[in-house]
C-alpha positions in Angstrom: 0.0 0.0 0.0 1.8 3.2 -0.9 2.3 5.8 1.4 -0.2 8.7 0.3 -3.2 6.1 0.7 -1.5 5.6 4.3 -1.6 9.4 5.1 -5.1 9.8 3.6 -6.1 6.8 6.2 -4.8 8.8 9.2 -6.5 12.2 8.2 -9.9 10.6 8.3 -9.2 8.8 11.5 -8.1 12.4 13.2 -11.4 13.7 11.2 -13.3 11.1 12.5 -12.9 10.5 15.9 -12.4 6.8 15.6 -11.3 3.9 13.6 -14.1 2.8 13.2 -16.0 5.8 12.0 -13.2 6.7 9.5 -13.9 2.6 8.4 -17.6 2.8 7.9 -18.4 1.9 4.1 -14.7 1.7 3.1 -13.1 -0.4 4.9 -12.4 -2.6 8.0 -11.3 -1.5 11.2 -9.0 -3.5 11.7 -7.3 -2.7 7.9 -7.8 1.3 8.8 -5.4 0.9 11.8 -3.4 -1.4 10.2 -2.8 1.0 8.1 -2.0 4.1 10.6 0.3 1.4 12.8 2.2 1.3 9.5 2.8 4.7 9.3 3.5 5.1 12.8 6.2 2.4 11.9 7.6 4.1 9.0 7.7 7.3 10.7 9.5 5.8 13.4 7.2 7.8 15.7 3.8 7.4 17.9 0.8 9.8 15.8 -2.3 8.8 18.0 -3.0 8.1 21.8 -5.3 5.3 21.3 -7.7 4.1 24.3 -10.8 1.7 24.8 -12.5 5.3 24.3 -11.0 7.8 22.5 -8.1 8.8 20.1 -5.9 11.4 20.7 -3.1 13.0 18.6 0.7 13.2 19.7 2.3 16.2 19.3 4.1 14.8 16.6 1.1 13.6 15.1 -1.0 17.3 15.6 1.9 18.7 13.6 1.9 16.4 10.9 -1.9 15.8 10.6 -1.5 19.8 10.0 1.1 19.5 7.9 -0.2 16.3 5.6 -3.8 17.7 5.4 -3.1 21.4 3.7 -0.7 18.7 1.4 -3.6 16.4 0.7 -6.0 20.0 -0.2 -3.7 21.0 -1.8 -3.4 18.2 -4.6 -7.1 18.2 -4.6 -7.1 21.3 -5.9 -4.5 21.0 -8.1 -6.6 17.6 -9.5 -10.0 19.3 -9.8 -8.4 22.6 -11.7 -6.7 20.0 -13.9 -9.7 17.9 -14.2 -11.5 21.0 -15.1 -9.5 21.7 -18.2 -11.3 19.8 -19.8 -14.7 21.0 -18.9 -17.1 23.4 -21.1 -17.9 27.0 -19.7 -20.9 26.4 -18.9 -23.8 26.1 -16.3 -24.5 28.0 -12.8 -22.2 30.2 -11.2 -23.5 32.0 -8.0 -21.6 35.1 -7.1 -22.0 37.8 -4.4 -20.7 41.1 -5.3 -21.1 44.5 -3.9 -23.8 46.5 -4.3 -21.5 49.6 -6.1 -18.9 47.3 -7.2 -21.3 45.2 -9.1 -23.6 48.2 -10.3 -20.6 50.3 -12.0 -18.5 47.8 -13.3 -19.3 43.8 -13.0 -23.1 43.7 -14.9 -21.7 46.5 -17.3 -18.9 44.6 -18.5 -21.3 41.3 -18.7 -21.5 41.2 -22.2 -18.1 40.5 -22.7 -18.2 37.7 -20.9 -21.3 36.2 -22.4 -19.9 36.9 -25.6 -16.9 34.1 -25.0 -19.3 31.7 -22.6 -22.7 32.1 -24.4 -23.4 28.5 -22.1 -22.5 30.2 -18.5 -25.2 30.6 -16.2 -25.1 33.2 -13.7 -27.1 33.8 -10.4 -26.1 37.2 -9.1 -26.6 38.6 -5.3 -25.7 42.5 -4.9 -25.1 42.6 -1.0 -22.1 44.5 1.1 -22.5 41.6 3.4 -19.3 39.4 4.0 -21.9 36.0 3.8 -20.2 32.4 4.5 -19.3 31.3 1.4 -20.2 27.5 2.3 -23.3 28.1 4.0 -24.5 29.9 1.6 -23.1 28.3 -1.6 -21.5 31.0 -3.4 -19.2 30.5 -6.4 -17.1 33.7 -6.3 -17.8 37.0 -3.7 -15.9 40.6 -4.2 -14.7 41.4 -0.6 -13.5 45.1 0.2 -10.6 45.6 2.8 -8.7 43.4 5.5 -9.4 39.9 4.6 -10.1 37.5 7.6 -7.7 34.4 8.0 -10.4 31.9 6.5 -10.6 29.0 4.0 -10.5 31.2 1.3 -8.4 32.3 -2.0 -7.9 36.2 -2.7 -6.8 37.8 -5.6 -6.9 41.4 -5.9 -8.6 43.3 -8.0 -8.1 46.9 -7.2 -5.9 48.7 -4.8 -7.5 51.2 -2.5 -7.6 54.2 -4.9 -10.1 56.5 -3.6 -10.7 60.2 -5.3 -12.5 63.4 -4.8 -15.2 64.3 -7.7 -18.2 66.3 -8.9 -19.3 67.7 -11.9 -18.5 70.0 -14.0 -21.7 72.3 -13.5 -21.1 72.2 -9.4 -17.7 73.1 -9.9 -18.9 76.0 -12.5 -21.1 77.3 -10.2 -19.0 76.8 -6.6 -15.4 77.1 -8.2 -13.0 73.9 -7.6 -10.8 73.4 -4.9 -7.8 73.8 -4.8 -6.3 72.3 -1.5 -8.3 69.9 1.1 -8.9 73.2 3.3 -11.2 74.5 0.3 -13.6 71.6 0.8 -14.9 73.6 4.2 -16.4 75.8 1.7 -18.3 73.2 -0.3 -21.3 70.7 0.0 -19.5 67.4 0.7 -22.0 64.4 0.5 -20.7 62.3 3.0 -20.8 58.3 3.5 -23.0 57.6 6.6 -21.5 54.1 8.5 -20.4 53.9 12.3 -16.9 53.8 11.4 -17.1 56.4 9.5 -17.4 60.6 10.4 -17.2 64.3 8.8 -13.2 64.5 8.6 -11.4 63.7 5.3 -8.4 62.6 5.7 -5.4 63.4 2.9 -1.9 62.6 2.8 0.7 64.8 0.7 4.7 64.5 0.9 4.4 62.4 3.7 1.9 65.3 5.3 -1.3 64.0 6.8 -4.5 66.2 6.9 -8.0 66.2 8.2 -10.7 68.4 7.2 -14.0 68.7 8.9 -16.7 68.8 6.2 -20.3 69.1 6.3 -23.1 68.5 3.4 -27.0 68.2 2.6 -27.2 64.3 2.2 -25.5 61.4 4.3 -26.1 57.9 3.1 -24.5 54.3 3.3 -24.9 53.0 0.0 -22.3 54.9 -2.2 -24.7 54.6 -5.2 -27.0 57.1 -3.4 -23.7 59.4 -2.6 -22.7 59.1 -6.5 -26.2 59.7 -8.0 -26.9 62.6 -6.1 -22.8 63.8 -7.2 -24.2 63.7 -11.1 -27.3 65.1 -10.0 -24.8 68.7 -9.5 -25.7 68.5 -5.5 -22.4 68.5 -4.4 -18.3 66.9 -4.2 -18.2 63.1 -3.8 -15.0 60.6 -2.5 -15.5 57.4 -4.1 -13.6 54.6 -5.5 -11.5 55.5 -8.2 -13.0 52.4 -10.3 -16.7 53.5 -9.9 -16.5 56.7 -11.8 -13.5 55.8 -14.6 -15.9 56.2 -17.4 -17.6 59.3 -15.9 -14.3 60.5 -16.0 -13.4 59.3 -19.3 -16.5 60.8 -20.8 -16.0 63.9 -18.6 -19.4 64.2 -17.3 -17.0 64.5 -13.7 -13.8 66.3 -12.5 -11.3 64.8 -10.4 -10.3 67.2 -7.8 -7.4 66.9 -5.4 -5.2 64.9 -7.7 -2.0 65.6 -6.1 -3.4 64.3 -2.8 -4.2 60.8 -1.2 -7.3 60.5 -0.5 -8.4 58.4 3.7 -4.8 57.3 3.3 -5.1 53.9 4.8 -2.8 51.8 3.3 -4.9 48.5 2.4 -8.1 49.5 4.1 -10.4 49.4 1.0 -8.6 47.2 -1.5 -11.1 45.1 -3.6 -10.6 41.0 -3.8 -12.4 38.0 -5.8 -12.7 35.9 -2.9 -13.3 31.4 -3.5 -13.8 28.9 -1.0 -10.4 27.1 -1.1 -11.7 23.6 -0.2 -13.8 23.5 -3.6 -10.5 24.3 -6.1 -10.2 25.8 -8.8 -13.1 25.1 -11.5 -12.8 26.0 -15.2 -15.8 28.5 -14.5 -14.5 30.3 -11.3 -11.0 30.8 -13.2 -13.0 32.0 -16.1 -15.2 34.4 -13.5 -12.1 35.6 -12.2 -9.9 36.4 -15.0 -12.6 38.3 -16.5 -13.3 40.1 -12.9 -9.1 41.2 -13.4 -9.9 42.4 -16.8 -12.8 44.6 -15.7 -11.1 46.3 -12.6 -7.9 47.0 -14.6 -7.1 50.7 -15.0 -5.3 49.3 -18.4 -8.6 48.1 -19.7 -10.7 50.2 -21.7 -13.5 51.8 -19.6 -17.0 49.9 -21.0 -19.3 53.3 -22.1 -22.1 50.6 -20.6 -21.0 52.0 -17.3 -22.3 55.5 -18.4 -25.7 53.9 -20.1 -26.7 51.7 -16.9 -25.8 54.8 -14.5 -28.4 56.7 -16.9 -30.9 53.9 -16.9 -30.8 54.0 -12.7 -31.4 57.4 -12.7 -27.8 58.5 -11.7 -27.6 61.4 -14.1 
């Protein structure tokens, strides 16, 4: 019996609670600790505490139980993505993505991705909720900030690139400013969360600066904050990736441009976030790549992005 088959013996025993437990519609009992008495042999070392009752792990055996189980996910994985290879694009994908995230850039860009995987199915949420992946049996989640130390995979999509904006006709009639002290005079719609209060904070030259700023409207979904920005109603900070075709089409200003903007390194960097202990499928590296491709500031800005703003009334 080789010695992987051995290893994958002992990780259902410790996952298991017993011998016979891990044995049940496999095996025997007595060929499951067989099979762990031979490693402990090989090993030259004792893995389990074994009593009429209960099993126990060493510490030799906690540390390489930990060691031989992310080994044993790991080539999982790696057989599932390569398994997947060969697989169509097609059929159900559930993804989570934020509400602004999703609104400005993700459905916009859709019809690229439809255009390669005409067969891919997918069932969209729109929530700022970090949900359980597992319990909820989601695909593929966009996550903003800190990530937790979960069973997950991360790749980032965007680096936390915040801006100040408003349009030109505010700025016509209100003048634009020209330093972070300026924005005293001006209606700044402000982002309404506990965390959150009525400073701005800026960074220049190593300089850090808070302003206290006060507006007409406070609201916790940024889609509110950047309607109510194109409806002329006042200067906005939002995620540099939410307005890139505003911009592009200059129906916005980018103010402040020589300044960082809440200069928190990290604190609102955007991640495709996958449950780990599924792998890597043909459709969630698909889902992904194209989630890259749609966040990259070398990309083209979609003009979608400007007609779906219109179509929700953000103009």
């Amino acid at each position: 019996m080789d010695e992987f088959t051995r290893i994958r013996t002992f990780i259902k025993v410790v996952e298991a609670g017993s011998f016979s437990a891990a044995a049940r519609d496999v095996s025997s009992i007595s060929s499951v600790a067989r099979q762990v008495k031979s490693l402990e042999d090989e090993l030259g070392v004792r893995l389990l505490n074994r009593s009429t009752r209960s099993l126990s792990l060493t510490d030799a055996g906690r540390q390489f139980h930990e060691r031989v189980t992310a080994i044993a996910n790991d080539l999982d994985n790696a057989t599932s993505e390569a398994r997947s290879l060969r697989d169509d694009v097609k059929g159900l994908l559930r993804v989570s993505l934020r509400v602004t995230a999703g609104t400005t850039v993700v459905v916009p860009a859709l019809p690229r991705l439809f255009a390669h995987y005409p067969d891919l199915q997918l069932e969209i949420t729109l929530s700022d909720e970090r949900r359980d992946l597992i319990a909820n049996n989601i695909d593929v989640a966009l996550w903003l900030g800190d990530l937790p130390d979960a069973d997950i995979v991360a790749r980032r999509l965007s680096p936390s690139r915040r801006i100040v904006c408003g349009t030109p006709a505010y700025f016509d009639k209100h003048g634009i400013p020209r330093t972070p002290e300026d924005l005293r005079q001006h209606n700044c719609l402000l982002f309404a969360a506990p965390s959150y209060r009525n400073r701005w904070s800026f960074a220049r030259e190593g300089e850090l600066q808070e302003v206290e700023v006060r507006g007409s409207i406070r609201s916790d979904n940024g889609l509110v904050l950047l309607s109510s920005g194109l409806s002329d109603l006042g200067v906005i900070i939002v995620h540099e990736w939410m307005v890139r075709q505003l911009l592009a089409d200059g129906r916005m200003i980018r103010v402040l441009s020589e300044y960082a903007v809440n200069p928190r390194p990290g604190d609102a960097d955007l991640y495709a976030i996958y449950p780990s202990s599924r792998g890597l499928s043909r459709k969630v590296r698909v889902f992904v790549d194209f989630l890259v491709e749609a966040f990259s500031t070398e990309s083209e800005p979609s003009s979608a992005v400007a007609q779906v703003l219109s179509e929700s009334s953000l103009k």
